[in-house]
N, C-alpha and C positions, 0 to 999 in steps of 0.2 A: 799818663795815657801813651798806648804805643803809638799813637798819630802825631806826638810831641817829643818824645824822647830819644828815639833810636839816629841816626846818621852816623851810618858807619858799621852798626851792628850786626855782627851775621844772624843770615832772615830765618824767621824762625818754619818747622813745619806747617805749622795750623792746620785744620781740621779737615783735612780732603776723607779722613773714613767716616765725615756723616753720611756720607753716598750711601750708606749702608743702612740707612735710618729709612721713613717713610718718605714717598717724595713732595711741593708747592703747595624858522620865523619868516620870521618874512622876515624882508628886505630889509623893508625900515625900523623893525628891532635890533636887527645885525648891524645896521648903519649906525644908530643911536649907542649900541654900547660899545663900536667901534671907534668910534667918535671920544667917548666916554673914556672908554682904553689911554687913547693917546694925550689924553691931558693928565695922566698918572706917569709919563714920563715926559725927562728932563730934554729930550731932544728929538725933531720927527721923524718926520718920515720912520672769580678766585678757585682761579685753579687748583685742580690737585698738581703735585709735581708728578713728571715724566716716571712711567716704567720700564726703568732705564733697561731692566735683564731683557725685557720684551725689543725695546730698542737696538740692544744688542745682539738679539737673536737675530732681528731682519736685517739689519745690517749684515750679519756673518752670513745670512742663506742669497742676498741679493748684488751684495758684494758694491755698491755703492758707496760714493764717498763724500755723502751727504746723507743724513735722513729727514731732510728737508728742505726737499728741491724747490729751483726758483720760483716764487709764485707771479704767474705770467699777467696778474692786473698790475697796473701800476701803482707804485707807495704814491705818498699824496706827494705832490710837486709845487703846494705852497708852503712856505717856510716862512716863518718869522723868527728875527732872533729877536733877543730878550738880552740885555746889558744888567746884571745884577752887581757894579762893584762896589764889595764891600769883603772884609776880611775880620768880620763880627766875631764869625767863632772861630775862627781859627790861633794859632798859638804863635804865629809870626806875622809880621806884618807884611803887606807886598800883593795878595791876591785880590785888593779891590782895585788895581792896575788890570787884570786879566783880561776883562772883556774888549777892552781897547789894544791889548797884545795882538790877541785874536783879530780884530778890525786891520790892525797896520799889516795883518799875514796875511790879508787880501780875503777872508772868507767868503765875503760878500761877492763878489766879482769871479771867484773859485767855485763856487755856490751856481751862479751863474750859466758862467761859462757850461752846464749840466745840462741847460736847459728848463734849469725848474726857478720859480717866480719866487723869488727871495727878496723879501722887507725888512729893513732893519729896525725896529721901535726904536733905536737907542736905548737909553741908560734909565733903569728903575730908579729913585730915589727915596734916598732912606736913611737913617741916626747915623751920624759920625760914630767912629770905632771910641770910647773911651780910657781901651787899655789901662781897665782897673784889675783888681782881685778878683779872684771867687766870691760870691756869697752866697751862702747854702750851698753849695755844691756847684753854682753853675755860673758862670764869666758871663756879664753882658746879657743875664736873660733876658729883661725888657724890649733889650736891641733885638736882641735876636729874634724875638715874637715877633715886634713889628716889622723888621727886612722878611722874614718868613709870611707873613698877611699878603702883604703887598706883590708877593713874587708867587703865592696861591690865586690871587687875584687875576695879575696878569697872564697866569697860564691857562687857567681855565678857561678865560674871556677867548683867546687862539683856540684852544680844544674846541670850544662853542662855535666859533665862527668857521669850522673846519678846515683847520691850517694846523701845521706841524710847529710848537714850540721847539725852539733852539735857546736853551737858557747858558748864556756865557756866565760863568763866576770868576771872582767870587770865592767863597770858601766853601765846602761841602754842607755846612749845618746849612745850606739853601734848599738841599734835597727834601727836606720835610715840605716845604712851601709847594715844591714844584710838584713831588710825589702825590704827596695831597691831594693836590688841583687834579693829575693823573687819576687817579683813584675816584674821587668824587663822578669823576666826565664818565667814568668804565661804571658805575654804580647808574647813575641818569640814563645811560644810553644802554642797559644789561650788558657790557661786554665782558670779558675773560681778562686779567691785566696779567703782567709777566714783567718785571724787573730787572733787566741785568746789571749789579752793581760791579763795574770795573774800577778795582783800586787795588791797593797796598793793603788796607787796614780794612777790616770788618768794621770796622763803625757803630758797635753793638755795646758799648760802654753806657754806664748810667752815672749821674753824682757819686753813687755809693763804692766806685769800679776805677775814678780817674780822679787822680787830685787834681790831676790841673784843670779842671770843672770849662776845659775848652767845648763847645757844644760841636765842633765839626768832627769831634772825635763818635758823635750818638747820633747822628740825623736816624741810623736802621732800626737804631734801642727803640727812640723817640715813635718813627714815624708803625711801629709794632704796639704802641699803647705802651712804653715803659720810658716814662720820664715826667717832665714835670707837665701840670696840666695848659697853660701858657702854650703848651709846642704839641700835644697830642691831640688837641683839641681842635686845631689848626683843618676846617675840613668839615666839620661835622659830626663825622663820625668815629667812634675809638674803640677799637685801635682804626686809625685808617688802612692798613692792610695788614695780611696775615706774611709770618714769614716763609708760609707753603711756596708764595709767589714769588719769590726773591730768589735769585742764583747769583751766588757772588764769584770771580774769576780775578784772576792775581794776586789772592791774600796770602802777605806772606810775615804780618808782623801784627801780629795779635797776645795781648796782652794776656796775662795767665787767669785771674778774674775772670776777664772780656772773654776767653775762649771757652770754660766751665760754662758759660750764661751761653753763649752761642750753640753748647754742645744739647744745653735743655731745653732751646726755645727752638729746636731741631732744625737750623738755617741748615740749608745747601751749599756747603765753600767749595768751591774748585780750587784749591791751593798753588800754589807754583810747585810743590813738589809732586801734588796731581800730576800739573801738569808737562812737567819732569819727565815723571813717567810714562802719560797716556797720550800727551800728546795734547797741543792748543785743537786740533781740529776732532777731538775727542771729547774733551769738554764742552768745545762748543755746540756737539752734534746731541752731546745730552743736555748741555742750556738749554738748547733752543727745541728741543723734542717738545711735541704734542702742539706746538702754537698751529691756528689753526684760523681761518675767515672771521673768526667773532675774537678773536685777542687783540688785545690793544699792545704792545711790544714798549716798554721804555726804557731809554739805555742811558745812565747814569755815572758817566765818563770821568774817573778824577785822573787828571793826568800822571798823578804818582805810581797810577797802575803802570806805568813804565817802566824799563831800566833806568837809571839816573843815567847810565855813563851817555843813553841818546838822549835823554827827558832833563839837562840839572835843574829846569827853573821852575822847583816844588821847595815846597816849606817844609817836608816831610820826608826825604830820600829815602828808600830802601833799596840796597844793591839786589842783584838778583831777579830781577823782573821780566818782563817779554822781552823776547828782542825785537826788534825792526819789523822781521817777516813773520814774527810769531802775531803781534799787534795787527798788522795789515791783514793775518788770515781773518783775525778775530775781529775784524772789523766787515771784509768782503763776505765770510758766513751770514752777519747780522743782515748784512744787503740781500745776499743769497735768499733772507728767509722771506722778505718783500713785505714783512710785518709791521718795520719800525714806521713807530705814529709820535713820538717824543725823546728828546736827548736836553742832557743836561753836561757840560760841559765845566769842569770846578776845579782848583787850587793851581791853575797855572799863578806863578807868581815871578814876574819880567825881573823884579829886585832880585833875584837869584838867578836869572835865564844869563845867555851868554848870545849876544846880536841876534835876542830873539828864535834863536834857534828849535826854544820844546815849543814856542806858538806856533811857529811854521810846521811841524812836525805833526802837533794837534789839530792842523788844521788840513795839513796832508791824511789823517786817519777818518777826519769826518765827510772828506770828499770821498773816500773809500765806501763810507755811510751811504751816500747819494750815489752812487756810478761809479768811480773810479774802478777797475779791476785790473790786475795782471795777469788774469785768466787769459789763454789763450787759444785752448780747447771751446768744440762748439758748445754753446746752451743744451 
C-alpha cells in the first residue's frame, strides 16, 4: 500500500485530469442520550460535483478571489471533541498517542479562546491493537469494525444534539465510523453532504489492491460500498456515500492499482501537481464550488496532507506537500465558506513528532477552521 511503503520516495503525479471527468426532541430525549453518550467514554466531561468551466467563467468575468464568499450566519459554535486513540489500521504504531498530542497543544483552551463552547468527551474506548497478520486480505478487521461502531455512534449522537464533532485520531481507517455517522445525520435531516479529504494518499485501496491488508490505507474504498461487509455496512446504508461527493486535495502518493480504481470510480483528486500548477486557492475555489445553506461540509484532515519537512510526526511521509501558507489558505477558504458542520482530525503520531511540533501545527490549522485568519483586507 502506498500509505505504508513510500518514505522517501519521489511523489508521484496522481490523477489531478479527473477534473475532466463528470463532477460529486425535546429536552429530555437530548438529555437521556447525552447522558447515554458519556458513559461510552473513558473520561468526562448527494451532490452532483461542481461545473467547474461555469465556475471558471464567473470567476474570469467578476474577477473575485473567491467564488464562495463568506457566509454571514454563524458556523455552529458548539464543539465537541471526540478522543479516538487507537492505531487499529494503520501500518506503524504511535497514532493511538494523537488525541492526547492534540490536548497537551492546548486545543481546547485555543478553541476557546474563539469564543465558541468547546467540550471535550475525552477518550472513545476500544480493542487493544493486536499487531497480527493479514487474513484474507485485511489486518485487524474485527478491531477495526468495532473502534469504527463505536466512533459511528459517538458522532452521530453530537450531529443529533446539534453540536460540531471534532474526532482526534487515531489512524484514518476511523473515517468510515465518523463519515458514516456524517452521512446517515445528512440522509435524517435531507441535507447535501460534501467531503473534503485532505491527505497524502487517496485512501481508495481494497484487499485485492494492498498486501499489507492495513485498513487506514481503504476507509474511501470502504466507506464508497467496496470492501469488506463488517466496514460498509457501518451506517445502514451501502454504499454510505457516493464518490460524486468527495474532493480529495494533497494526493500525492497513490498506488498504480489504487489509481486505475480511482480513475473508474471517477473520484475528484486535486493532486499536488494540480496544485503545482493552479494554485492551492484554485482548488479550493472548485472544492468548495456549489456548497450552498442545505450542505453539511465535512473536513477530513490526515495530517500527512502536510509537508514532512513542517509535519514529521506521521506514519506515512511524503515529501512534497503544502507548505505552511499553502495549508493555512486551505484551511481560512474552508472558514471562508461558513459551511463546515464536522472534522475529523487522524495519523498525528507524537512517536515520530519532534517536541510536539506537527500537534502544535495541527492545531494551529484547525483554529484557522474556527476564526483564526491572516486576512487583512475588509469582509
Amino acid at each position: 500500500s502506498s500509505k505504508d511503503a513510500h518514505a522517501g520516495e519521489r511523489p508521484t503525479s496522481g490523477a489531478h485530469r479527473l477534473l475532466l471527468g463528470g463532477e460529486l426532541g425535546d429536552d429530555i430525549e437530548k438529555a437521556e442520550a447525552f447522558d447515554s453518550a458519556l458513559r461510552r467514554f473513558d473520561a468526562p466531561g448527494i451532490e452532483d460535483r461542481p461545473a467547474k468551466h461555469l465556475v471558471a467563467a464567473a470567476d474570469s468575468q467578476n474577477g473575485t478571489a473567491r467564488s464562495h464568499p463568506r457566509d454571514n450566519r454563524p458556523m455552529n459554535r458548539q464543539l465537541s471533541i471526540i478522543g479516538a486513540p487507537t492505531d487499529i489500521g494503520a501500518g506503524a504504531r504511535g497514532a493511538s498517542m494523537g488525541p492526547e498530542a492534540m490536548r497537551v497543544a492546548n486545543i481546547v483552551p485555543i478553541l476557546k479562546g474563539h469564543g465558541l463552547e468547546v467540550v471535550d468527551r475525552g477518550n472513545l474506548v476500544g480493542p487493544a491493537n493486536p499487531w497480527l497478520p493479514p487474513v484474507d486480505g485485511y489486518r485487524h478487521l474485527a478491531e477495526v469494525a468495532q473502534w469504527n461502531r463505536t466512533v459511528h455512534e459517538a458522532v452521530y449522537l453530537e450531529l443529533k444534539l446539534g453540536r460540531l464533532p471534532i474526532l482526534l485520531g487515531g489512524d484514518h481507517c476511523l473515517g468510515i465510523g465518523s463519515i458514516s455517522a456524517v452521512a446517515r445525520h445528512c440522509r435524517e435531516n435531507n441535507k447535501k453532504l460534501r467531503v473534503l479529504w485532505l491527505d497524502a494518499h487517496a485512501d481508495f485501496n481494497t484487499s485485492l489492491l494492498t498486501p499489507s491488508g492495513n485498513v487506514h490505507g481503504m476507509p474511501v474504498a470502504c466507506l464508497c460500498g467496496l470492501g469488506p461487509k463488517e466496514l460498509i455496512e457501518i451506517g445502514g446504508t451501502v454504499p454510505a456515500i457516493s464518490p460524486k461527493v468527495v474532493r480529495q486535495i494533497g494526493i500525492r502518493s497513490v498506488d498504480a492499482g489504487e489509481k486505475r480504481f480511482v480513475h473508474e470510480q471517477d473520484l475528484e483528486v486535486f493532486d499536488m501537481r494540480y496544485i503545482d500548477e493552479m494554485g492551492m486557492r484554485h482548488a479550493m475555489e472548485l472544492a468548495l464550488a456549489t456548497l450552498d445553506a442545505n450542505t453539511h461540509l465535512h473536513v477530513s484532515f490526515d495530517v500527512d496532507f502536510l509537508d514532512p519537512e513542517i509535519a514529521p510526526g506521521v506514519g506515512t511521509t511524503v515529501p512534497g506537500g503544502p507548505t505552511y501558507r499553502e495549508a493555512q489558505l486551505c484551511m481560512e477558504m474552508i472558514a471562508d465558506s461558513g459551511r463546515l458542520a464536522s472534522l475529523d482530525v487522524m495519523e498525528l503520531n507524537p512517536a515520530l513528532d519532534v517536541r510536539n511540533k506537527t500537534a502544535e501545527l495541527a492545531v494551529d490549522l484547525i483554529e484557522s477552521l474556527f476564526g483564526k485568519s491572516t486576512l487583512m483586507r475588509r469582509q
